[in-house]
C-alpha positions as CSV (number, residue, x, y, z in Angstrom):
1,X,99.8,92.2,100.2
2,X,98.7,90.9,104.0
3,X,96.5,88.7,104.5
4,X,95.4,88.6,108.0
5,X,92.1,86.1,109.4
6,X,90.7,87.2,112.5
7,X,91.4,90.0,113.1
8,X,89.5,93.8,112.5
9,X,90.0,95.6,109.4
10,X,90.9,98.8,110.9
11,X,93.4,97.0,114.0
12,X,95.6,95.1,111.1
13,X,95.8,98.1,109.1
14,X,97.4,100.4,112.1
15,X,99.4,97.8,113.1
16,X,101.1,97.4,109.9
17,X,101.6,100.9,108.6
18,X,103.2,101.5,112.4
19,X,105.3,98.4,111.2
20,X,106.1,99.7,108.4
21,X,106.8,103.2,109.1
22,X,104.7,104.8,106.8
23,X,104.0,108.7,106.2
24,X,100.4,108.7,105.1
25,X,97.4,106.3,105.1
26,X,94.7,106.7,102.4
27,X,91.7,104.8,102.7
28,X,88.2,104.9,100.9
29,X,84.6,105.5,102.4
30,X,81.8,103.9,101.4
31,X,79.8,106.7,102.2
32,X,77.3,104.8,105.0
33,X,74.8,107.5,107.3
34,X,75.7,107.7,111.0
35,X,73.3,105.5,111.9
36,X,74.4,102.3,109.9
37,X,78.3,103.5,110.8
38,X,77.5,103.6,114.3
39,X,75.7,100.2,114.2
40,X,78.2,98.7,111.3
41,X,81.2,100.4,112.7
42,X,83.6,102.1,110.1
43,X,87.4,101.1,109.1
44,X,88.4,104.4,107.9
45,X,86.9,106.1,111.0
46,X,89.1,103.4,113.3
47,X,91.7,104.0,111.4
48,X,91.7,107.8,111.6
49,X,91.3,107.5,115.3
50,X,94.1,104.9,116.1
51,X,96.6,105.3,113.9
52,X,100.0,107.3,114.6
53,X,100.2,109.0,111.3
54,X,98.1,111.5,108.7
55,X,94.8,109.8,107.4
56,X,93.7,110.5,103.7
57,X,89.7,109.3,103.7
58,X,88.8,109.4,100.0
59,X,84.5,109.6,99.6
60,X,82.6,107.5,97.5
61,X,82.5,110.4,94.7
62,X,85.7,111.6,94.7
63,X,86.4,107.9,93.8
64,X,84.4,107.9,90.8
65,X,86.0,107.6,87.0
66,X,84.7,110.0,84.2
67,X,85.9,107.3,81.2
C-alpha cells in the first residue's frame, strides 16, 4: 500500500504502476454525469489518458454484489 499526501489521485497512481512495471490498471467509476466530471475532474479518466499501459474502468454496476 502507498500512501502519498499532496499529490493527485490519478498522478500517484501513473507514476507508480510505471514504477512498478505493471501490465494492466483497473480502477472503479463512480459513475458522476459529464457535468460534475468535468467540474470534479475524474481519476479513472486521468488515469486512462496518462498512463503507459491498458486501463480496466469497472462502472458502478458492474461493481455491485448479488449476496
Amino acid at each position: 500500500m502507498i500512501l502519498v499526501v499532496g499529490k493527485p489521485a490519478g498522478n500517484v497512481i501513473c507514476s507508480e504502476a510505471k514504477n512498478e512495471n505493471v501490465d494492466l490498471i483497473v480502477t472503479g467509476a463512480r459513475g458522476l454525469g459529464t457535468a460534475r466530471r468535468t467540474i470534479l475532474g475524474s481519476v479513472s479518466d486521468y488515469v486512462v489518458h496518462h498512463t503507459h499501459c491498458p486501463v480496466c474502468v469497472v462502472p458502478p454496476s458492474a461493481m455491485k454484489l448479488d449476496c
